[in-house]
C-alpha positions as CSV (number, residue, x, y, z in Angstrom):
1,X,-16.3,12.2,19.9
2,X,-14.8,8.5,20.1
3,X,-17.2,5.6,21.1
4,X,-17.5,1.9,19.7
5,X,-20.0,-1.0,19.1
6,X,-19.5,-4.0,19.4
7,X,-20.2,-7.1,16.1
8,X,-19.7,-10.4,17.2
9,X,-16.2,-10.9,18.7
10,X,-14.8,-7.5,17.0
11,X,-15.1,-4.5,18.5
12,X,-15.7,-1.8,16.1
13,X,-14.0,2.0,17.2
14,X,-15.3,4.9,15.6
15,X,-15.0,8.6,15.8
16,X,-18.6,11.1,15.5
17,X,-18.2,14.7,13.8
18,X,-21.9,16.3,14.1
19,X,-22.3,18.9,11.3
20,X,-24.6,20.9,9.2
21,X,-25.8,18.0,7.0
22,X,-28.8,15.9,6.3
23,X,-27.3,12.6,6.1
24,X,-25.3,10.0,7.9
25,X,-22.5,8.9,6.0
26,X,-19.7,6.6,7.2
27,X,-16.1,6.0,6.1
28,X,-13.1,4.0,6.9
29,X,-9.7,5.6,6.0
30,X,-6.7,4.0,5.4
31,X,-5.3,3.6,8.5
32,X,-8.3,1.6,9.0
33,X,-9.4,4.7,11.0
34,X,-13.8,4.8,11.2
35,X,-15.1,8.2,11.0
36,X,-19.4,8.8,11.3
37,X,-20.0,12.3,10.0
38,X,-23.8,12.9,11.7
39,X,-26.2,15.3,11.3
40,X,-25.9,17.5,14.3
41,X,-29.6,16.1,15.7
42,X,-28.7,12.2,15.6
43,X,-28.4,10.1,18.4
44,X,-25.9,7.7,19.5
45,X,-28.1,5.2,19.6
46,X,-29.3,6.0,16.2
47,X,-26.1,6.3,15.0
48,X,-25.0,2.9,16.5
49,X,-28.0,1.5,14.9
50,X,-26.5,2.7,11.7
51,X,-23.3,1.1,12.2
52,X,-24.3,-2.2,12.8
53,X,-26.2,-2.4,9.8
54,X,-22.8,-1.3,7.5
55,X,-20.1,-3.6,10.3
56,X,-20.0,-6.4,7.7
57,X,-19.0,-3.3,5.2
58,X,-16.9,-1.6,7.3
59,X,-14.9,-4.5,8.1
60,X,-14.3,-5.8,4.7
61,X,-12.9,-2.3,4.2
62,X,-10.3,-2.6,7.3
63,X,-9.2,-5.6,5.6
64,X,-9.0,-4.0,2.3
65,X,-6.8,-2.2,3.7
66,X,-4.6,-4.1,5.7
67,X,-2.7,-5.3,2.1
68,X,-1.2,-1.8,2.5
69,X,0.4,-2.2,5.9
70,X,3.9,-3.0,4.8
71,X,5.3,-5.5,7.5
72,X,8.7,-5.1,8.8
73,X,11.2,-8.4,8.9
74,X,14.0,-8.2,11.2
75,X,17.6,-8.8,9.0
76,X,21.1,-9.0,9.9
77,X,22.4,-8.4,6.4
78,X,24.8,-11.5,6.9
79,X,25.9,-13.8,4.0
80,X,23.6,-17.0,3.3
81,X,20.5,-14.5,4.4
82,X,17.3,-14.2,2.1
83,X,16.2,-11.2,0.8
84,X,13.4,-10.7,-1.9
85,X,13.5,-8.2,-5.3
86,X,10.5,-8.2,-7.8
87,X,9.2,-11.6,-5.6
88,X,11.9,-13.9,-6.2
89,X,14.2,-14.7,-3.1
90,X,17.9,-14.1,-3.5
91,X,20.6,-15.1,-1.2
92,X,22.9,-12.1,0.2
93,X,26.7,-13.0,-0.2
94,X,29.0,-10.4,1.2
95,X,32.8,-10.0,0.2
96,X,35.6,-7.8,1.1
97,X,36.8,-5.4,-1.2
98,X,38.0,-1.9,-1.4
99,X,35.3,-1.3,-4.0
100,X,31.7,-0.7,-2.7
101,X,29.0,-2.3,-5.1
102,X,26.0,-3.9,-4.9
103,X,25.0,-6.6,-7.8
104,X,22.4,-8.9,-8.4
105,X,24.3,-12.7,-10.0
106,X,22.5,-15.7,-10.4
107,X,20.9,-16.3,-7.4
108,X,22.3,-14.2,-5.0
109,X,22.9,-10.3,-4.0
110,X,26.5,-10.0,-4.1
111,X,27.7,-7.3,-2.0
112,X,31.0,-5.8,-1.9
113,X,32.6,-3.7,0.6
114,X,35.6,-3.3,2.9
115,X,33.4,-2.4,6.1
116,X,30.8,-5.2,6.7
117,X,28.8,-2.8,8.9
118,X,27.8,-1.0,5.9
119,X,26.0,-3.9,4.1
120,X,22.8,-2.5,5.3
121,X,23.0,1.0,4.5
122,X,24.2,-0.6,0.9
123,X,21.5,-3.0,0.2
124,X,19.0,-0.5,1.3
125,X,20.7,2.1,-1.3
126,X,20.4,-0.6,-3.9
127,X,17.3,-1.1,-3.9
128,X,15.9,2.5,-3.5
129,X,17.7,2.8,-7.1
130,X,16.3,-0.1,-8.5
131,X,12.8,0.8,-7.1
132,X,13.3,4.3,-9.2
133,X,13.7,2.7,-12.2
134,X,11.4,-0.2,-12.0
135,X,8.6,1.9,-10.8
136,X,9.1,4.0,-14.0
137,X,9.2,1.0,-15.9
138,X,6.1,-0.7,-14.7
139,X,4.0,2.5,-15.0
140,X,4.8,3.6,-18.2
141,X,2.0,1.3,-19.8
142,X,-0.6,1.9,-17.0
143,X,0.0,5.9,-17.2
144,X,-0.6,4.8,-21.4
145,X,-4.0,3.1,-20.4
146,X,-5.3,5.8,-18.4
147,X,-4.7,8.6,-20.5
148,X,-8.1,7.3,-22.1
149,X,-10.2,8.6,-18.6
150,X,-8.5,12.0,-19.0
151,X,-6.2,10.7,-15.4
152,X,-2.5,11.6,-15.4
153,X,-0.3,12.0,-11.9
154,X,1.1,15.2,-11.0
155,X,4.0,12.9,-10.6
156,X,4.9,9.5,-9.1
157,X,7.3,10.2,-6.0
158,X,9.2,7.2,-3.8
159,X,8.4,7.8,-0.1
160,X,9.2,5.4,2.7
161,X,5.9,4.6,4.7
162,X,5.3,2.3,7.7
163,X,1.7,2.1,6.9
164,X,0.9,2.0,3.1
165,X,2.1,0.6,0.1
166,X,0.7,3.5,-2.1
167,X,-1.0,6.9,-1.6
168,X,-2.4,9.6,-3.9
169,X,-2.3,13.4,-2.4
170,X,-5.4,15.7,-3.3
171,X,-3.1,17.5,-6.3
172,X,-2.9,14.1,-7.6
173,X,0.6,13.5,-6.9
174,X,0.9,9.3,-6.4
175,X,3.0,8.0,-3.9
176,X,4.6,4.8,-3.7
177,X,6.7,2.8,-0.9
178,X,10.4,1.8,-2.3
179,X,9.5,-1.6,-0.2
180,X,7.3,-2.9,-3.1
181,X,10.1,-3.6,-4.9
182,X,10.5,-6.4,-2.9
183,X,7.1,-7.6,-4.5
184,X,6.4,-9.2,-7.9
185,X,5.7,-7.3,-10.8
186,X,1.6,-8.1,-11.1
187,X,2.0,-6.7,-7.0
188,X,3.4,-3.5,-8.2
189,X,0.9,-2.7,-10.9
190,X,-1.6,-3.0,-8.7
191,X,-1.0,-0.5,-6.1
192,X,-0.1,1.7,-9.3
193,X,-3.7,1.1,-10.6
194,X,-5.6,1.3,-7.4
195,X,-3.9,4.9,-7.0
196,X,-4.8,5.7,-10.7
197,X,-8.1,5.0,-10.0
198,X,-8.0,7.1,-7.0
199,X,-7.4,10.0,-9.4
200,X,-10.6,9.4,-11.1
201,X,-12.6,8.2,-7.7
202,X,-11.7,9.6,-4.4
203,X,-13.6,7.0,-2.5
204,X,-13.2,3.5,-2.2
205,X,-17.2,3.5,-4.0
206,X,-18.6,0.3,-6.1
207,X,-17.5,2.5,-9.0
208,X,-14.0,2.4,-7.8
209,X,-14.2,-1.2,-7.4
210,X,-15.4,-1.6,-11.0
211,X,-12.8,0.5,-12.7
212,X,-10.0,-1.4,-10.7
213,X,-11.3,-4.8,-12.2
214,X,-12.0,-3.2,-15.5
215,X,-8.0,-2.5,-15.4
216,X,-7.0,-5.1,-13.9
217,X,-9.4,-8.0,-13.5
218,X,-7.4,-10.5,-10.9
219,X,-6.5,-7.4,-8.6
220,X,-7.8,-9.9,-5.8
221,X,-5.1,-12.4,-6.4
222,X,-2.4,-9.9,-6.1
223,X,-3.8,-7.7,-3.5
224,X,-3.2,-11.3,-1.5
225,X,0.1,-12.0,-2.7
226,X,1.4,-9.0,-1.7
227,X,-0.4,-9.1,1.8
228,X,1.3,-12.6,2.0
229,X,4.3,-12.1,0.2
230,X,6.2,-9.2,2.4
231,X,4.3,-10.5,5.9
């Protein structure tokens, strides 16, 4: 059942699943989503006791997770526009030609091609390729690191997401958005470690919290960056 409480100005929605258990436990997924799993005697007012207490929690974990909401900047794909690869902002300059290529000189994307309505769909392809093999690059050493926790990926996929910058499946399998290429390198070996970390804790637990800053101490800093960066 859905219901709410209310902390300060913010009102805090939540979803109840009674079951079988001794226990309250709360949780806040990563589409900032707050699910109560209750013992099947609680009651609501027990519960929204419960909540109150963990609200300062619960919304540091919202925000936590708002890094990963990629946000979405309308573009033209016009000559003299800005677009951003591995942090650093590049002008787009588009040219005529017979030849379709995409290239990155000095500071601009140079984009050839003898139909300008396909700059997008060209830009787009060009970075989906360098994502493949800067992704691969960058997570080479990390993969290296973690090999000393017994954690490996099944495999480290590209998939376009509106709401995440990376994800790990139960089998293991890491997931990350072709959009953080965009982002600078430290940006990118973050989300890589936060989801390596997810292999070895599911939960977003003070254990979790430690490993990430074992592995990567100013995860903070970045975490920001990239919030602020790709806004």
């Amino acid at each position: 059942m859905n219901a709410f409480i209310q902390y300060g100005t913010k009102q805090i929605d939540f979803y109840v699943e009674y079951s079988d258990r001794k226990t309250l436990g709360i949780s806040v997924t990563p589409e900032m989503h707050v699910l109560v799993k209750a013992p099947i005697d609680s009651t609501m007012s027990k519960i929204k006791e419960k909540l109150e207490k963990k609200a300062p929690w619960i919304i540091k974990q919202q925000r936590f997770f708002l890094a990963y909401y990629p946000k979405t900047t309308t573009r033209k794909y016009v000559s003299g526009e800005t677009h951003l690869y591995l942090g650093r902002q590049y002008l787009l300059k588009v040219e005529q030609s017979n030849v379709e290529s995409v290239k990155l000189k000095g500071k601009y994307i140079e984009v050839k091609t003898r139909d300008k309505a396909r700059v997008k769909d060209l830009v787009r392809e060009w970075y989906l390729e360098r994502a493949k093999l800067k992704f691969h690059e960058i997570a080479q050493p990390l993969l290296e690191r973690f090999k000393r926790y017994k954690a490996a990926p099944e495999s480290i996929v590209l998939r376009e997401m509106t709401t995440r910058w990376g994800s790990c499946t139960p089998k293991g399998k890491i997931l990350l958005n072709p959009e953080l290429i965009k982002a600078p390198k430290a940006c990118i070996e973050y989300v890589i470690i936060h989801e390596l970390c997810h292999l070895i804790h599911h939960d977003h637990t003070q254990k979790f919290i430690d490993l990430q800053t074992k592995e990567m101490p100013d995860w903070e800093k970045w975490k920001t960056k990239l919030e602020i960066l790709l806004a």
